[in-house]
TORGUKOL-244707 format. One record per residue (C-alpha): x negated, y negated, z; residue in three letters. Coordinates in steps of 0.2 Angstrom, whole numbers. Each point is the difference from the previous one (the first is absolute). Layout:
N
ATOM     x     y     z drenlo
ATOM     X     Y     Z    ALA
...
This chain:
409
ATOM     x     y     z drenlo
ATOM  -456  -466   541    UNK
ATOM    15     7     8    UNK
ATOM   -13     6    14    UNK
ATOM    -7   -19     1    UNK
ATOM    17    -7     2    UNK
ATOM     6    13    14    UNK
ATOM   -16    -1    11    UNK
ATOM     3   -20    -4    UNK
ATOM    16     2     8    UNK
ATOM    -5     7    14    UNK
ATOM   -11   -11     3    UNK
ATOM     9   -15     1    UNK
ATOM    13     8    11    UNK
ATOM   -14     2    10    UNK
ATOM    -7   -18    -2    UNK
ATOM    20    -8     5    UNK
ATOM    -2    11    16    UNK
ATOM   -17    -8     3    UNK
ATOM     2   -17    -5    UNK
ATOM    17    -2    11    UNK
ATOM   -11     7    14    UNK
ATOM   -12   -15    -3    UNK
ATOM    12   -13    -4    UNK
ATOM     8     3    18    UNK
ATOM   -14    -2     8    UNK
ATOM    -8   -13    -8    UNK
ATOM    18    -8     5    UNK
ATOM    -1     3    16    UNK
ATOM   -18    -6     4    UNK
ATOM     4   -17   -11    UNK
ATOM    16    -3    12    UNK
ATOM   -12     1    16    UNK
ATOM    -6   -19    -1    UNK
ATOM    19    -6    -4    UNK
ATOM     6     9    16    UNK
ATOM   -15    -4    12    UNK
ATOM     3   -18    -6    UNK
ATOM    17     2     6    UNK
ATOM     6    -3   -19    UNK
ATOM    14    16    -3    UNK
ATOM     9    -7   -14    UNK
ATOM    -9     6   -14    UNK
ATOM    -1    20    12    UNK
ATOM    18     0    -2    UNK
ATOM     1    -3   -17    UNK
ATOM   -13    14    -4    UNK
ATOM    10    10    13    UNK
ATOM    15    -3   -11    UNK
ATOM    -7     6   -17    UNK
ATOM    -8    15     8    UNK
ATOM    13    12    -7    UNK
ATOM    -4    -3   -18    UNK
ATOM   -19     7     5    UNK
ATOM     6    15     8    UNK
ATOM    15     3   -16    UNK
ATOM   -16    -1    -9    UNK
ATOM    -8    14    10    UNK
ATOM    12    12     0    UNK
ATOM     6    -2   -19    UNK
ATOM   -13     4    -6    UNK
ATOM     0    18    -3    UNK
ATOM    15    -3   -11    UNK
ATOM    -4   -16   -10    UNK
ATOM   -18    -7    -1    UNK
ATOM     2   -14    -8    UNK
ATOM    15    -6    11    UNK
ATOM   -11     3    16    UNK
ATOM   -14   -11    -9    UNK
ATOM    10   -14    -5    UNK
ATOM     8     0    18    UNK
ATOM   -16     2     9    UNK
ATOM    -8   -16   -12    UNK
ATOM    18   -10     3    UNK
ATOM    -4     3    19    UNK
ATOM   -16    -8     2    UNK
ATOM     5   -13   -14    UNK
ATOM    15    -5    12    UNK
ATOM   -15     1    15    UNK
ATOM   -12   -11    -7    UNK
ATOM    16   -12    -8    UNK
ATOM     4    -4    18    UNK
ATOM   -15    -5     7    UNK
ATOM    -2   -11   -14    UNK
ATOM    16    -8     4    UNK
ATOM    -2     0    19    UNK
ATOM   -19    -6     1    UNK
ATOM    -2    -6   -20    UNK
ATOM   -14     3   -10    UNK
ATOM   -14    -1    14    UNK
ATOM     4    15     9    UNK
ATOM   -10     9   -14    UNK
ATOM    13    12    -3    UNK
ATOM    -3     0   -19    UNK
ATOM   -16     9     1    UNK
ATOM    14    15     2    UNK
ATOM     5    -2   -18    UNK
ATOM   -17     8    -6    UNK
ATOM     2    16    12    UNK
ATOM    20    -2    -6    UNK
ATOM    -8     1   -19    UNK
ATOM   -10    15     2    UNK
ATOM    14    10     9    UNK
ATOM    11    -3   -16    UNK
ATOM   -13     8   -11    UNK
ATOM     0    15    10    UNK
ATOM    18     4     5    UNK
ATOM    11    -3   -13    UNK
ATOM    -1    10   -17    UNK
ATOM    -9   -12   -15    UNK
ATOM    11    10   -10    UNK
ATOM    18    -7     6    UNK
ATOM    -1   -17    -5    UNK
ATOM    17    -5    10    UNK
ATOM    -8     1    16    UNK
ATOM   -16    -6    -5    UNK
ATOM     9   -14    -7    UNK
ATOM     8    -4    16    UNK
ATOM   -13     0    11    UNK
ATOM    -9   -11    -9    UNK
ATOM    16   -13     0    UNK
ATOM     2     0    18    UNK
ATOM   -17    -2     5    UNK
ATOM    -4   -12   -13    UNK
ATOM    19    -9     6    UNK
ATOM    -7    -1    20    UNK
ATOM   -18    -6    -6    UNK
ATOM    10   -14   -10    UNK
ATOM    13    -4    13    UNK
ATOM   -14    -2    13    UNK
ATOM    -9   -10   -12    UNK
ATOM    16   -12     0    UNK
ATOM    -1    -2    19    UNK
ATOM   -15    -2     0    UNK
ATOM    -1   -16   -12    UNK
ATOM    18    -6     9    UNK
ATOM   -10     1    18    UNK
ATOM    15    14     6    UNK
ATOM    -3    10    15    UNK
ATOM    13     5    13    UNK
ATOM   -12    -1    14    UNK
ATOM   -15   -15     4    UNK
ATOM   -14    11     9    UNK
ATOM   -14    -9     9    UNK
ATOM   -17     0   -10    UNK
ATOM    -8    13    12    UNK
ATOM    14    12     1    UNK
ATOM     3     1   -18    UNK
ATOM   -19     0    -3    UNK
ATOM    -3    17    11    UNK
ATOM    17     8   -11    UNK
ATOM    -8    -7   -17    UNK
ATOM   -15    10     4    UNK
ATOM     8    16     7    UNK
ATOM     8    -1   -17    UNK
ATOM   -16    -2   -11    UNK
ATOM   -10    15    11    UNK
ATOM    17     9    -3    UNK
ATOM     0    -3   -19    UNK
ATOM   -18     5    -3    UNK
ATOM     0    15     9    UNK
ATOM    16     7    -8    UNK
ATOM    -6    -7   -18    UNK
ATOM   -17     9     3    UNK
ATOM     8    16     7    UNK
ATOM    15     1   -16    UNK
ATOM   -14    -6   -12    UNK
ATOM   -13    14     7    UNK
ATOM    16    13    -4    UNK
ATOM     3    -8   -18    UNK
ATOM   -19     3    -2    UNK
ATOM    -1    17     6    UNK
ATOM    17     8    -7    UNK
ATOM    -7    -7   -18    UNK
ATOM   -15     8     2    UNK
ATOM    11    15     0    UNK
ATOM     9    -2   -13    UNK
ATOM   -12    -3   -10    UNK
ATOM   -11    16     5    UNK
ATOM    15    10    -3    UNK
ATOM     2    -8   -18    UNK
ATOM   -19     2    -1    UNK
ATOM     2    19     1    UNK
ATOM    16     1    -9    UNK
ATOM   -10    -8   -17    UNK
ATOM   -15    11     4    UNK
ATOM    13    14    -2    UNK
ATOM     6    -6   -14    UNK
ATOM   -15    -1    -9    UNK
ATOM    -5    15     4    UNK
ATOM    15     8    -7    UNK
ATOM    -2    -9   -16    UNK
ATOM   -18     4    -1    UNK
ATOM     7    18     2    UNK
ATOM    12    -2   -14    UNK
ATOM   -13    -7    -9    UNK
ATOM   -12    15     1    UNK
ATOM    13    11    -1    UNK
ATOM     5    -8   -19    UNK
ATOM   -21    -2    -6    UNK
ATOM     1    20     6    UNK
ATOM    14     5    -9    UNK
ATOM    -3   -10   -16    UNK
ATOM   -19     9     1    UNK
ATOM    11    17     3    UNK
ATOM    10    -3   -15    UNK
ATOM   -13    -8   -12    UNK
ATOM   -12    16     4    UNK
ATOM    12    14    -2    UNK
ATOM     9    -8   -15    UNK
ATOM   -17     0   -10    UNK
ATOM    -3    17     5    UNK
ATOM    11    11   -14    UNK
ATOM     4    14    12    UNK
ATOM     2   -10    16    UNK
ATOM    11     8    13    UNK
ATOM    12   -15    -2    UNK
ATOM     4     5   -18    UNK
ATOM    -6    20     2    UNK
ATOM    18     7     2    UNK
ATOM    10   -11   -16    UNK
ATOM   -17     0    -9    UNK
ATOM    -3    19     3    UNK
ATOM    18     3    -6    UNK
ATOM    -3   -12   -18    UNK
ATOM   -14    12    -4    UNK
ATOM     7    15     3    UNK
ATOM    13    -5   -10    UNK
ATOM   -14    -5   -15    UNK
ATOM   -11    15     5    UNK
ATOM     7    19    -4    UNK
ATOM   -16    10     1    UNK
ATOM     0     6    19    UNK
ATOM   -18     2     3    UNK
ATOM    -2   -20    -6    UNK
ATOM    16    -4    12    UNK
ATOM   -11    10    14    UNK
ATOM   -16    -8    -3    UNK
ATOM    11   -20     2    UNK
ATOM     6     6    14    UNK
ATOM   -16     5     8    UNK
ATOM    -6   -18    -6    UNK
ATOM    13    -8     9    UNK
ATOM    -1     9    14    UNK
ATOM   -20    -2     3    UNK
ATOM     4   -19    -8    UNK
ATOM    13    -5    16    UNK
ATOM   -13     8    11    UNK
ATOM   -15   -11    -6    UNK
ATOM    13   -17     1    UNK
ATOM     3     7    17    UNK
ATOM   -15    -4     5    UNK
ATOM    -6   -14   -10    UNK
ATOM    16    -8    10    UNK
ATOM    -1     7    16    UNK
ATOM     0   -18     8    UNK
ATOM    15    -5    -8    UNK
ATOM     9    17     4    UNK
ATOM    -4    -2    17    UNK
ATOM     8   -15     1    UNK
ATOM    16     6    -9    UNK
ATOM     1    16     4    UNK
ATOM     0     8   -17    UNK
ATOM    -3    20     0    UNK
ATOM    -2     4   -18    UNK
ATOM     5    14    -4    UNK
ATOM    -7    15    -9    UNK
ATOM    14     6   -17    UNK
ATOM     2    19     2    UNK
ATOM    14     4   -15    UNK
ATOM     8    16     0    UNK
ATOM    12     6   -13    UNK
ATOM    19    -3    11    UNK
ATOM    19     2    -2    UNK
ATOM     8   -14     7    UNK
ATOM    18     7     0    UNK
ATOM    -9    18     9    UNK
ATOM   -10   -13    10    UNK
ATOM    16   -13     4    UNK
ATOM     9    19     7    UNK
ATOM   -11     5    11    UNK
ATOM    -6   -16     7    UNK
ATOM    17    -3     6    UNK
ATOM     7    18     0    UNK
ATOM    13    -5   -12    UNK
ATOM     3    10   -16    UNK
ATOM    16   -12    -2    UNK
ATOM    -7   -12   -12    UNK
ATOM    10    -8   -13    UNK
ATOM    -6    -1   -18    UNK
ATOM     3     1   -17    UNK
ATOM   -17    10    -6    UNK
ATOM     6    17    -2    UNK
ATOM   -21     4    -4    UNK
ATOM    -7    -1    18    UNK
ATOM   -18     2    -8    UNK
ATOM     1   -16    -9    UNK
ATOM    -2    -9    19    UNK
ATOM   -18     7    -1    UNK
ATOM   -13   -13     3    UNK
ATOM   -17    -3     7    UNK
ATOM     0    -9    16    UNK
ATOM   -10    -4    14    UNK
ATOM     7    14    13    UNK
ATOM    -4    -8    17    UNK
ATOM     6   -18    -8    UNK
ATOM    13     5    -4    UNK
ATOM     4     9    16    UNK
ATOM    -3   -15    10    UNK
ATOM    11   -12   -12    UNK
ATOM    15    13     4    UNK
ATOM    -3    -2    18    UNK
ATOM    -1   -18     0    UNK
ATOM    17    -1   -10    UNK
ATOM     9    12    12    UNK
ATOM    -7    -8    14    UNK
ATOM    10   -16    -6    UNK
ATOM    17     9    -3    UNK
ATOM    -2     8    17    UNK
ATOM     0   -21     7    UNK
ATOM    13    -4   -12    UNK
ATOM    13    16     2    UNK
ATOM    17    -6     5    UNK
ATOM    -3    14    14    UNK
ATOM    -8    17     2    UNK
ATOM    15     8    -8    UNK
ATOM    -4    -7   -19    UNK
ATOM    -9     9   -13    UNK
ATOM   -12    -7   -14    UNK
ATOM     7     6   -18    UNK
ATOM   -14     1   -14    UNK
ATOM     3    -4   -19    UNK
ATOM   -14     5   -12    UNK
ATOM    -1    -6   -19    UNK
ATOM   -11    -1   -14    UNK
ATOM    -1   -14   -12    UNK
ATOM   -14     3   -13    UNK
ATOM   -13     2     9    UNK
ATOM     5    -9    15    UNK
ATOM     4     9    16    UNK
ATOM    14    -6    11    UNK
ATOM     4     4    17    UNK
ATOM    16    -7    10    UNK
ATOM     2     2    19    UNK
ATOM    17    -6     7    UNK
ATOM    10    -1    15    UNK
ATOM    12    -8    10    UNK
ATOM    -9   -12    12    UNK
ATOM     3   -12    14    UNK
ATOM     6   -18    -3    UNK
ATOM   -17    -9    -6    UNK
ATOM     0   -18    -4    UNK
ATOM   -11    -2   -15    UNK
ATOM   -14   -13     8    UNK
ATOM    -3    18    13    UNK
ATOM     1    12   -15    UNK
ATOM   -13    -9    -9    UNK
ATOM   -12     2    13    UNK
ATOM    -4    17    -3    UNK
ATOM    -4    -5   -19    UNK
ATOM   -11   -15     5    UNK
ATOM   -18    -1    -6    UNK
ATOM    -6     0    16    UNK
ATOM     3     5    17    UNK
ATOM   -10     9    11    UNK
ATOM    10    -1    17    UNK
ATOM    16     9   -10    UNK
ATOM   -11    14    -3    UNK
ATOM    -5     2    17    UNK
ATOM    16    -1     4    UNK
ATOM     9    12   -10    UNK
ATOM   -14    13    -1    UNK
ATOM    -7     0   -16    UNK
ATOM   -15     8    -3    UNK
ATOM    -4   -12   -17    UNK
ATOM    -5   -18     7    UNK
ATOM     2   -14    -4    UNK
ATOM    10    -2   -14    UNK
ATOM    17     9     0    UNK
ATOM     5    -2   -16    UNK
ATOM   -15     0    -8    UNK
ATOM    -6    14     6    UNK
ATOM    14    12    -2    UNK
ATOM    -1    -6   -18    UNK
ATOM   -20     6     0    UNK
ATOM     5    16     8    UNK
ATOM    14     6   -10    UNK
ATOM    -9    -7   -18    UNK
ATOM    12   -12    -2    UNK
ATOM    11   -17     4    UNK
ATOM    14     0    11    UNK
ATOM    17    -7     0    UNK
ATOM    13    -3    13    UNK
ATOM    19    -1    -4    UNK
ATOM    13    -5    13    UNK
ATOM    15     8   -10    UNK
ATOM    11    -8    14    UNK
ATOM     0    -5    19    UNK
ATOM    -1    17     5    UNK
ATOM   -10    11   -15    UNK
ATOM   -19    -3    -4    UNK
ATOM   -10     7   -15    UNK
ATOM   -18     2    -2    UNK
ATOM    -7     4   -17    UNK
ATOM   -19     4    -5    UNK
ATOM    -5    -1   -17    UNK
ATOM   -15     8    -6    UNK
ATOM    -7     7   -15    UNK
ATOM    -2    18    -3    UNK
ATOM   -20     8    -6    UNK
């Protein structure tokens, strides 16, 4: 709508440039018959009130709606005159009709002050002339013939501007409404979008929750068994299930993963220290802790998950660093069976609508835009790659925490 109202704009800046044009001339051709009848009264009056018409002109490319109301105030005081120079019969009213249209175009339907006004002082002459007219007041007493040739100079004048400004209405609505046309035709294509996009996703989520070992649910649901099932050759053979299980749903949804991009993928757990792992994947043996037993950090994980969750992570502190001097320190804790990970670091001032961006469910464009490999979801799929959820802390203006919670097999 903010494109409809500019190009409206810019259209009636044009039209004020356009109708001043017209009205001038119109003007100067309706004067011809008062001057060849040797009548030059009423042309010095016009002559007189010229200025407001050429204001009008030049304003307008700083105030609209003031050029309107003096362009429709200028012919107003044009057609008032003759009304009270020859009266009613010089025809001059058929100008209010042109006078009408020209409001409807030029001045902003949304400002009611000037729309208001210019409906008060057109409506004020129309009235006044009305009251001369009943009274018999005229300045001047033409002869029949005379005022008889400038009465139909005026009505040929009147219709050809009324036809001309009503031919513009017509046409420049005919616009609009094309362009409001294609506007709704894009609306309802974006909802019947969304629409298909929610009927997919609820197939998407209906199919795969009714399948037991569903890729959705392969990585939590993998880990419950594991945790039920000790005998390895029976936690090998699940695991062969769900592999060859996502594959199948793979296919049997490949419409819907076309649409939303979903690359299942394939569990491959190898037997991990995640301290050893933490140390070399950021070549710092500096880790705080209070496990004096490394071996109890072993667990099975998903290696190249895992991998990419890291990479995601430090990808984000690299963003969020106060500056390329500062240094990530690493806390690692174990609470039952529950592995913790912290990663903090003094950061740059972040306001809190800005942090919580990166930990949005959605948002495909910050991926792009900060590199990561996992899209689209940030948060969530750190979370799916480091076994886990994720927390942010921001311990104060300048020190952020993340921590990953996960539990150990």
């Amino acid at each position: 709508m903010d494109d409809f109202y500019r190009q409206e704009t810019i259209r009636r800046e044009k039209r004020i440039k356009q109708y001043s044009i017209v009205a001038l001339f119109t003007i100067i051709i309706a004067v011809i018959p008062d001057l060849t009848l040797g009548i030059y009264q009423v042309a010095f009056f016009i002559l007189g009130i010229t200025p407001i018409l050429l204001f009008s002109f030049f304003v307008r490319k700083r105030n609209l709606n003031l050029a309107g109301t003096l362009l429709l105030f200028y012919i107003t005081c044009i057609i008032f005159i003759s009304n009270t120079f020859y009266g009613i019969e010089a025809n001059t009213a058929f100008f209010y009709i042109a006078e009408y249209i020209i409001l409807l175009l030029v001045i902003d339907p949304r400002n009611k002050f000037f729309l208001i006004l210019n409906h008060v002082h057109i409506g004020l002459s129309i009235l006044l002339s009305q009251i001369f007219t009943l009274n018999e007041f005229k300045i001047l007493n033409v002869e029949e013939k005379s005022l008889l040739l400038i009465s139909n100079v005026n009505i040929i004048l009147a219709i050809l501007s009324s036809l001309y400004l009503f031919y513009t209405y017509v046409e420049e609505n005919i616009a609009k409404e094309n362009y409001l046309i294609v506007m709704h035709k894009r609306i309802n294509t974006k909802n019947k979008v969304i629409e298909n996009a929610q009927l997919n996703l609820e197939t998407f989520i209906y199919r795969s929750s009714h399948n037991l070992q569903g890729p959705i649910r392969s990585i939590m649901g993998l880990y419950n068994i594991s945790q039920l099932e000790k005998d390895p050759e029976k936690l090998k053979a699940l695991i062969q299930l769900t592999n060859e299980s996502a594959k199948l749903l793979d296919e049997e949804l490949a419409i819907t993963a076309q649409v939303f991009k979903i690359n299942q993928h394939i569990l491959n757990l190898t037997h991990v220290n995640l301290h050893q792992f933490i140390v070399d994947y950021y070549n710092n043996p500096d880790i705080e802790t209070t496990i004096t037993d490394i071996s109890k950090f072993n667990a099975l994980v998903d290696n190249e998950m895992l991998t990419e969750g890291m990479h995601n992570l430090h990808t984000i502190f690299l963003k969020l660093r106060k500056n390329a001097t500062v240094f990530p320190s690493f806390k690692l804790e174990i609470n039952g069976n529950i592995f913790l990970f912290s990663y903090t670091f003094e950061s740059k001032f972040i306001d809190d609508k800005y942090l919580n961006v990166f930990f949005s469910p959605f948002h495909k464009d910050i991926a792009y835009l900060y590199d990561l490999k996992s899209e689209p979801y940030l948060c969530r799929r750190i979370m799916d790659k480091l076994h886990g959820d994720i927390a942010i802390h921001k311990i104060s203006d300048s020190i952020i925490s993340f921590t990953i919670a996960s539990k150990l097999l």
